[in-house]
KOLMAR-131313 format. One record per residue (C-alpha): residue in three letters; residue number from 1; x, y, z. Coordinates in nm, 2 decimals, decimal comma, padded with zeros to 4 digits. Example, Ala and Ser with C-alpha at 12.3 -4.5 7.8 and 13.67 -1.06 7.14 Angstrom:
REC resn resi   east  north     up
REC  ALA    1  01,23 -00,45  00,78
REC  SER    2  01,37 -00,11  00,71
! end
This chain:
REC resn resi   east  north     up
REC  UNK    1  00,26 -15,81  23,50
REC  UNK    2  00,25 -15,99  23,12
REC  UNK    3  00,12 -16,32  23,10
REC  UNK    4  00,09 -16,60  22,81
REC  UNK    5 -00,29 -16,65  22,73
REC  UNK    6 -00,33 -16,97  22,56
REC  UNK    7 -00,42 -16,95  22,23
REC  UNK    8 -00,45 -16,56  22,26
REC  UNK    9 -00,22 -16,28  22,02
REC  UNK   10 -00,06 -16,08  22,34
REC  UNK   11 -00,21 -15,72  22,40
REC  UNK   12 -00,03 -15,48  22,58
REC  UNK   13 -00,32 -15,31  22,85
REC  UNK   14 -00,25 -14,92  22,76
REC  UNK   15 -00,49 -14,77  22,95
REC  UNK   16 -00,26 -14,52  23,16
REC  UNK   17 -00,29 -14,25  23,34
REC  UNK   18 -00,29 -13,96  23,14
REC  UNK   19 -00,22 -13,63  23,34
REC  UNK   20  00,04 -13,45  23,26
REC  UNK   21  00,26 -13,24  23,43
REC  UNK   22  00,28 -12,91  23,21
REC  UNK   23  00,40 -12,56  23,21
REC  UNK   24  00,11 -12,40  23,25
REC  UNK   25 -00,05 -12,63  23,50
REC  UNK   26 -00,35 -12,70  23,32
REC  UNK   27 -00,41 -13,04  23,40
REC  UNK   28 -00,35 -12,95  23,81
REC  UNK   29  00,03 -13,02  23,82
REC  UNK   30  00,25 -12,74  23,72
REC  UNK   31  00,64 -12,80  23,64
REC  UNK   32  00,79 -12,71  23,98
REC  UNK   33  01,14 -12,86  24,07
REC  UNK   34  01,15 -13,07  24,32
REC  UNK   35  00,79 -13,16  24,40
REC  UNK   36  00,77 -13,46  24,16
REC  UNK   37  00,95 -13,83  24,20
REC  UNK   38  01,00 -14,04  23,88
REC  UNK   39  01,00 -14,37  23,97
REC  UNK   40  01,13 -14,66  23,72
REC  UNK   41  01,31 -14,94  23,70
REC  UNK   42  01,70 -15,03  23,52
REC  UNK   43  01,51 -15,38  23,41
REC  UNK   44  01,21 -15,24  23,24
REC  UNK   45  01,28 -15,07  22,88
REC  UNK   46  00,99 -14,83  22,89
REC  UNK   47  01,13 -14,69  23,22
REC  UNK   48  01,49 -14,67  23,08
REC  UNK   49  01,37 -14,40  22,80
REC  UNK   50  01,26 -14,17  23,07
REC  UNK   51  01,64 -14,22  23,23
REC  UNK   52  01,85 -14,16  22,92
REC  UNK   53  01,64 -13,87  22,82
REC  UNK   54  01,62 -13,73  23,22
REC  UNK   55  02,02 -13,77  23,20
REC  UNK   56  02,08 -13,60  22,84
REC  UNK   57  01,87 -13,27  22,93
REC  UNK   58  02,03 -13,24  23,26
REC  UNK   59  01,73 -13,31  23,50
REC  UNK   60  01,86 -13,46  23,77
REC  UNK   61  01,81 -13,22  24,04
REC  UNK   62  01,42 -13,08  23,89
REC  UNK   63  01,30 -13,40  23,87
REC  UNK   64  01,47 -13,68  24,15
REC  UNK   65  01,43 -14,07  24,07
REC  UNK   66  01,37 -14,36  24,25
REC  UNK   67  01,51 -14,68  24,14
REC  UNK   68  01,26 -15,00  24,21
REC  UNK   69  01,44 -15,33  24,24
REC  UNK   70  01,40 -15,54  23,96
REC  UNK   71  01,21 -15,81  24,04
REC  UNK   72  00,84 -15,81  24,15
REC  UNK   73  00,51 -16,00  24,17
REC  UNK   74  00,14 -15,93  24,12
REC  UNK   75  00,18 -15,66  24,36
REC  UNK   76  00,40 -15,45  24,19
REC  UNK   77  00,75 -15,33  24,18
REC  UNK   78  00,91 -15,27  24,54
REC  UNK   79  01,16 -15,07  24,67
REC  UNK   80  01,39 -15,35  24,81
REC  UNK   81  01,70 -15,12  24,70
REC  UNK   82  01,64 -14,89  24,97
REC  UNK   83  01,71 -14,90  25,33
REC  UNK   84  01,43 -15,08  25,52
REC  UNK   85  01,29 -15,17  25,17
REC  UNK   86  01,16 -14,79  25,16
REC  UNK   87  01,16 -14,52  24,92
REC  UNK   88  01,32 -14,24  25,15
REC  UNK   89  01,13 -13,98  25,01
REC  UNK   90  00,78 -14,14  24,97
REC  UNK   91  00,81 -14,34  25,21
REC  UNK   92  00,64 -14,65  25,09
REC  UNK   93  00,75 -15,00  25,00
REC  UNK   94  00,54 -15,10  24,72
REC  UNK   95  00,49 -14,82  24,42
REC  UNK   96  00,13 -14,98  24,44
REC  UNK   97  00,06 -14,76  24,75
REC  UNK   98  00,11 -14,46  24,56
REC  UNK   99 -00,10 -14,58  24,28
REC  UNK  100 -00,42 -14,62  24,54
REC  UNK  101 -00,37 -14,31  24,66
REC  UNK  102 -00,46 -14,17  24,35
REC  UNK  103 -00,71 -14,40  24,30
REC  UNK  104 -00,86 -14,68  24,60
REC  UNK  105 -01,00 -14,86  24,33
REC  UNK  106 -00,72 -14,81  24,07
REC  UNK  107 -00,74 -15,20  23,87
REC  UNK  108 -00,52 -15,11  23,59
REC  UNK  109 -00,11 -15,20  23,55
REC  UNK  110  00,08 -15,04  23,80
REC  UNK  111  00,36 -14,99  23,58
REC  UNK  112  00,67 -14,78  23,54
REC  UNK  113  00,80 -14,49  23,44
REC  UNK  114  00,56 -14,33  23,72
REC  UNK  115  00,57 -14,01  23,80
REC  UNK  116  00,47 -13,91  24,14
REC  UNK  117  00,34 -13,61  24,33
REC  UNK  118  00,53 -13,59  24,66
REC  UNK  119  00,30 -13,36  24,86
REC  UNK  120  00,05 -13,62  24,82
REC  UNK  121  00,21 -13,94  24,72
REC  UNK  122  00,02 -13,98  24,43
REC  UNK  123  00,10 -14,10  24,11
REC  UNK  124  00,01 -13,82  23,83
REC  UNK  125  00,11 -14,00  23,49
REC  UNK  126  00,24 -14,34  23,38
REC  UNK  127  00,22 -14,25  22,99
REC  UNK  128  00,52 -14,37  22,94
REC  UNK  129  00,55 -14,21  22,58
REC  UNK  130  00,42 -13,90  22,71
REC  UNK  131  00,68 -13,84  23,00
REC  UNK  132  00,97 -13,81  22,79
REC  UNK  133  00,83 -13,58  22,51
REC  UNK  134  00,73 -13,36  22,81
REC  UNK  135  01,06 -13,39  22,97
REC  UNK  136  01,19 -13,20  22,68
REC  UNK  137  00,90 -12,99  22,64
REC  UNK  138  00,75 -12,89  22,91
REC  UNK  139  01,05 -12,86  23,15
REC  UNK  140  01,24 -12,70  22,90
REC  UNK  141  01,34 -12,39  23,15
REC  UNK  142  01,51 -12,65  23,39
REC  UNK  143  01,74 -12,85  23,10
REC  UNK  144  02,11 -12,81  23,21
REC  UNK  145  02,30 -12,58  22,94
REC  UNK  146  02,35 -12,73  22,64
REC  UNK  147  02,15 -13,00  22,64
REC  UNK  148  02,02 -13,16  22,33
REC  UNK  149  01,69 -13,06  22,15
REC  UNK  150  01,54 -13,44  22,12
REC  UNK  151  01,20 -13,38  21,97
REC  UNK  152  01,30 -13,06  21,75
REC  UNK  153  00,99 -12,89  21,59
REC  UNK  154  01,07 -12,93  21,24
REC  UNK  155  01,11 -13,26  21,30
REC  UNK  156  00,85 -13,38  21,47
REC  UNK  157  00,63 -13,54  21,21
REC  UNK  158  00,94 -13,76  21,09
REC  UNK  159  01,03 -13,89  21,43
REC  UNK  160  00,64 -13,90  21,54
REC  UNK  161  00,63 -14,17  21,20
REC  UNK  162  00,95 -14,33  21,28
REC  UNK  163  00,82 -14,38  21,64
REC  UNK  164  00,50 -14,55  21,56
REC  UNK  165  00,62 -14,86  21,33
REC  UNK  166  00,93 -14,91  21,61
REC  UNK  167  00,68 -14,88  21,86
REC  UNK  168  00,47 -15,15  21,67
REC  UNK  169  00,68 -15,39  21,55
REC  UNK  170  00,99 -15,37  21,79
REC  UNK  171  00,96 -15,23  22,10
REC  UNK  172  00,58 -15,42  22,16
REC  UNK  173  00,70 -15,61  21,88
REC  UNK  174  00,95 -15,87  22,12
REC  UNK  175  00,69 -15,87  22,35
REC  UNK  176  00,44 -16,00  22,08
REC  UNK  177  00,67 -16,27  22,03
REC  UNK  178  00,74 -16,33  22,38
REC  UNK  179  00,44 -16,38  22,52
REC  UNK  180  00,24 -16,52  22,23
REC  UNK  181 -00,05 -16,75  22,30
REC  UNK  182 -00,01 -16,95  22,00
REC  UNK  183  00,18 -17,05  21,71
REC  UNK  184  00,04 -16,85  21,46
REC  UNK  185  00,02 -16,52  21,67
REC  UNK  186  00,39 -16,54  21,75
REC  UNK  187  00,48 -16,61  21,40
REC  UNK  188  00,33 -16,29  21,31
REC  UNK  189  00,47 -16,08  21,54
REC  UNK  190  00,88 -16,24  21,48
REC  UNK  191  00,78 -16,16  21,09
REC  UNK  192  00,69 -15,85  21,16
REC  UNK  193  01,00 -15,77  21,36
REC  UNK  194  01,27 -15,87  21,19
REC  UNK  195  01,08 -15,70  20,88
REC  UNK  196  01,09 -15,41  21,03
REC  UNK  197  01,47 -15,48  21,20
REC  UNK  198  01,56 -15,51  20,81
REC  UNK  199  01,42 -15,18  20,73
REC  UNK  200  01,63 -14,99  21,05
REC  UNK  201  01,94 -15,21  20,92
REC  UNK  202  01,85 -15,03  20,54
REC  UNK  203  01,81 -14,67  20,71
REC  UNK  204  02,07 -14,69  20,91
REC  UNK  205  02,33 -14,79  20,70
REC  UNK  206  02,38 -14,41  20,54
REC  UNK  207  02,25 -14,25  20,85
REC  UNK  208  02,43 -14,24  21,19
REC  UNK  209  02,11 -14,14  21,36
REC  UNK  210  01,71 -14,24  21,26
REC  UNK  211  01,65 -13,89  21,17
REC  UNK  212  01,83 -13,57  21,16
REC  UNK  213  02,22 -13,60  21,23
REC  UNK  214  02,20 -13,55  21,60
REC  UNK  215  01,99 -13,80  21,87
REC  UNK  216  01,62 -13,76  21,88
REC  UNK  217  01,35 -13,90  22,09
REC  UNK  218  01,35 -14,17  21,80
REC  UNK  219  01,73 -14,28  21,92
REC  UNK  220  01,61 -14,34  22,25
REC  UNK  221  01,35 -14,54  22,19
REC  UNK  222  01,49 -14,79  21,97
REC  UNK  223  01,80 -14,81  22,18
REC  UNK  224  01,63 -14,95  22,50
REC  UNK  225  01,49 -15,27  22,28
REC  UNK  226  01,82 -15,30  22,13
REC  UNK  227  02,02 -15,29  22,45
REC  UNK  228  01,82 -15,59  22,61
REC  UNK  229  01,78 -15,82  22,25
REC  UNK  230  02,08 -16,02  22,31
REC  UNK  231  02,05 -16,05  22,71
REC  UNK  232  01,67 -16,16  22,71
REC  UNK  233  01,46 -16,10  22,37
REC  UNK  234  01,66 -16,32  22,14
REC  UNK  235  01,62 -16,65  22,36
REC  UNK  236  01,36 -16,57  22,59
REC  UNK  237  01,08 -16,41  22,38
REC  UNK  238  01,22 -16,62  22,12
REC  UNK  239  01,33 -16,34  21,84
REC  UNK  240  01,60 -16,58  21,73
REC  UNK  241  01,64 -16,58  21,36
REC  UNK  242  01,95 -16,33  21,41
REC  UNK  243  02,09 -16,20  21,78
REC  UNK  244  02,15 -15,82  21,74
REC  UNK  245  02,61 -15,91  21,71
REC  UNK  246  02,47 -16,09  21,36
REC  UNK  247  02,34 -15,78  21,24
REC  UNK  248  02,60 -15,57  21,16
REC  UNK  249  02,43 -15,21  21,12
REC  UNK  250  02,20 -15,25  21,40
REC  UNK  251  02,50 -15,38  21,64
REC  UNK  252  02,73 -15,10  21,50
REC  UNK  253  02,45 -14,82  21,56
REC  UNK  254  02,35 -14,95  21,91
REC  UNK  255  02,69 -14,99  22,01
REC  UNK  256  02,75 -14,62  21,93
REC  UNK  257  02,41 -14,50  22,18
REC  UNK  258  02,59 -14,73  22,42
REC  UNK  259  02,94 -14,55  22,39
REC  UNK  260  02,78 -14,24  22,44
REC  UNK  261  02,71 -14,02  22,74
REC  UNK  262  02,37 -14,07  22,88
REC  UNK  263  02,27 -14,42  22,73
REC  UNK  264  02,55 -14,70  22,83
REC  UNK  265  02,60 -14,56  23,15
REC  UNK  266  02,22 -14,64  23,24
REC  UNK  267  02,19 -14,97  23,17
REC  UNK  268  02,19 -15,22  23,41
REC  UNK  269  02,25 -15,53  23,28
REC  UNK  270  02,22 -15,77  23,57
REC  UNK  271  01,86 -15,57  23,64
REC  UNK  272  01,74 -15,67  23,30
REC  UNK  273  01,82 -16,02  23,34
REC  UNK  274  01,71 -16,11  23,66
REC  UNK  275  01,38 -15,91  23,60
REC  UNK  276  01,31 -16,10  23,23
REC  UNK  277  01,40 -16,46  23,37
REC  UNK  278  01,28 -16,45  23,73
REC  UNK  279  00,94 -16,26  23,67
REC  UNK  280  00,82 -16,40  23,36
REC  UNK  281  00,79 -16,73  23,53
REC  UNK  282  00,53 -16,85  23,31
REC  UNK  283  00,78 -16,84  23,01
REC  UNK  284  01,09 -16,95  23,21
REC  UNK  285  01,00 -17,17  23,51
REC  UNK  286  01,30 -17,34  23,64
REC  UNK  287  01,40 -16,94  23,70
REC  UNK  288  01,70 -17,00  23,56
REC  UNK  289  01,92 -16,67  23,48
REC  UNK  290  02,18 -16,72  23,23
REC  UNK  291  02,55 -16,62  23,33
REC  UNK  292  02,58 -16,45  23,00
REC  UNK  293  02,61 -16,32  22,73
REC  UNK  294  02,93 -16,12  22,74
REC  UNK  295  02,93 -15,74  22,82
REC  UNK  296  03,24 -15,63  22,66
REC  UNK  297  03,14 -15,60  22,28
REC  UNK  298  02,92 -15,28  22,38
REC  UNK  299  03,30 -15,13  22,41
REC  UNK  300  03,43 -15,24  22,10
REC  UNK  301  03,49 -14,95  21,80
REC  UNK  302  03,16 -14,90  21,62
REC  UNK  303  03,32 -14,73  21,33
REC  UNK  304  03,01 -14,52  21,31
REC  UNK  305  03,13 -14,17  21,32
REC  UNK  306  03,22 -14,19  20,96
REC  UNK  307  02,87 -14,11  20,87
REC  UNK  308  02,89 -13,81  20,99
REC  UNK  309  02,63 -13,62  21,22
REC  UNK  310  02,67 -13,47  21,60
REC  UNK  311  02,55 -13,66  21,88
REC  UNK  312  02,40 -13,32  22,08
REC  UNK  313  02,39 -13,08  21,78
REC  UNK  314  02,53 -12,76  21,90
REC  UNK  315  02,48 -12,91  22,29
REC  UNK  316  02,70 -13,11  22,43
REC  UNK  317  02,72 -13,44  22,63
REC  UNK  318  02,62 -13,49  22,97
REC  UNK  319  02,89 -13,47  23,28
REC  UNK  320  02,90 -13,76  23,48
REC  UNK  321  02,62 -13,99  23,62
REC  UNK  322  02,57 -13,85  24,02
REC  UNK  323  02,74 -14,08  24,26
REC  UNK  324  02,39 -14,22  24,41
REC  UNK  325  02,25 -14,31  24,05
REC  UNK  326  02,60 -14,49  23,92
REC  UNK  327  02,51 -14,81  23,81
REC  UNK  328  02,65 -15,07  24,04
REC  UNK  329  03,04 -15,18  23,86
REC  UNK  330  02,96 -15,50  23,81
REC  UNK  331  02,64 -15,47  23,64
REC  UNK  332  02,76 -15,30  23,35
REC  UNK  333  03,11 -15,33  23,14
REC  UNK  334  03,17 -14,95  23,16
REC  UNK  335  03,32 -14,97  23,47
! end
């Protein structure tokens, strides 16, 4: 969990757990479909990448998810979506039991996107950047046909560049804000953000995607921050000099991500809220969740196909989300 420090700069604790899950096995934990569970949650945007990119390469079936609820205490996220308020395959109620099997000692954040080794119920890897680069890497032979190349080699260095400042100063960058310990800290950090918000807005004004003309890893990424800025960063961290419908290219681009296969049909809106508002109670005591904003401008035109470019590149989109991972109806204005 995140906390206000008084008079602190907020630092996100990265100290994760770095196996990976690899072709060749060489860290102990081979690709093998089936054998692993990713667990995340809708609420938490470094959980959704691993879900949009899982969906868009088709691994639905090599790589089953579980779904924590959104809301959780200093004990970590629990699976209170479940029957009995167990995962059915892991069998346990808290993901922090899987986290102590790995390690009895473990004192880091028991965060998500974890991915977990069934046989033993331990967690392998919570590097949340890692997983998804992997996902298209690594478990390349188990993609569905024609999925999407999202981290193509010739254009790795671009989106590896593009990803670090969004990484910086948007995606940690709200969180800066948000959980700021003093005045000058979070003025820093909302600087820095809309800064760099500016500089997207310039980009992708002549470019339908961050790099390339089809979605990349860099797509993803950005989207998840964008999705939630409206819902919970703009008043509840505070990133308030412009909500994301007053910036025209931003709101056009992420409105296109949401309209497509793979993205919108993920999010969970209700799960973002009640997570942001009811967790952080140091920033929002009375635990308060507002009724709004409004849904229904992620379905409006975006206009954006004029620029050009194709969505999967010589792939094509997703089919449609598996019955038991639909987003509940009224959680989400796609329905």
């Amino acid at each position: 969990m995140s906390y206000v420090t008084p008079g602190k700069e907020y630092s996100r604790d990265s100290r994760y757990l770095t196996t990976r899950i690899t072709a060749d096995g060489r860290d102990g934990f081979p690709v093998e479909p089936g054998r692993y569970r990713l667990v995340v949650s809708r609420a938490c945007p470094w959980a959704s990448r691993a879900v949009i990119v899982r969906r868009l390469l088709g691994l639905e079936r090599a790589l089953p998810m579980a779904v924590a609820g959104p809301v959780h205490d200093e004990r970590s996220w629990t699976f209170d979506l479940d029957p009995g308020g167990r995962d059915p395959v892991l069998g346990i109620e808290r993901l922090r039991e899987a986290y102590r099997a790995r390690d009895p000692g473990y004192d880091r954040g028991i965060t998500v996107p974890a991915v977990v080794d069934v046989p033993t119920g331990k967690v392998v890897t919570n590097d949340f950047p890692r997983i998804t680069l992997d996902m298209s890497l690594q478990w390349a032979p188990h993609h569905r046909p024609g999925a999407p190349a999202l981290y193509p080699l010739l254009l790795r260095p671009q989106i590896d560049a593009v990803n670090e400042v969004v990484y910086r100063d948007v995606n940690n960058g709200v969180y800066r804000a948000g959980f700021a310990g003093s005045q000058e800290s979070y003025a820093d950090a909302y600087e820095r953000l809309f800064a760099r918000l500016d500089w997207l807005s310039a980009r992708l004004d002549r470019s339908r995607y961050l790099v390339g003309d089809t979605l990349t890893e860099a797509d993803v990424r950005l989207f998840t921050t964008l999705v939630r800025f409206d819902v919970v960063y703009h008043g509840h961290f505070k990133c308030n000099r412009n909500k994301l419908t007053e910036m025209p290219v931003l709101w056009a681009y992420a409105r296109d991500l949401f309209q497509t296969p793979g993205f919108g049909d993920t999010v969970d809106f209700d799960h973002i809220k009640r997570h942001y508002y009811l967790v952080h109670s140091d920033i929002n005591p009375t635990g308060i969740v507002p009724n709004g904003p409004d849904p229904s401008g992620w379905l409006t035109p975006h206009g954006r196909a004029a620029l050009g470019g194709r969505p999967f590149g010589d792939g094509t989109p997703p089919g449609p989300v598996p019955p038991e991972e639909a987003v509940p109806p009224d959680h989400t204005p796609l329905s």
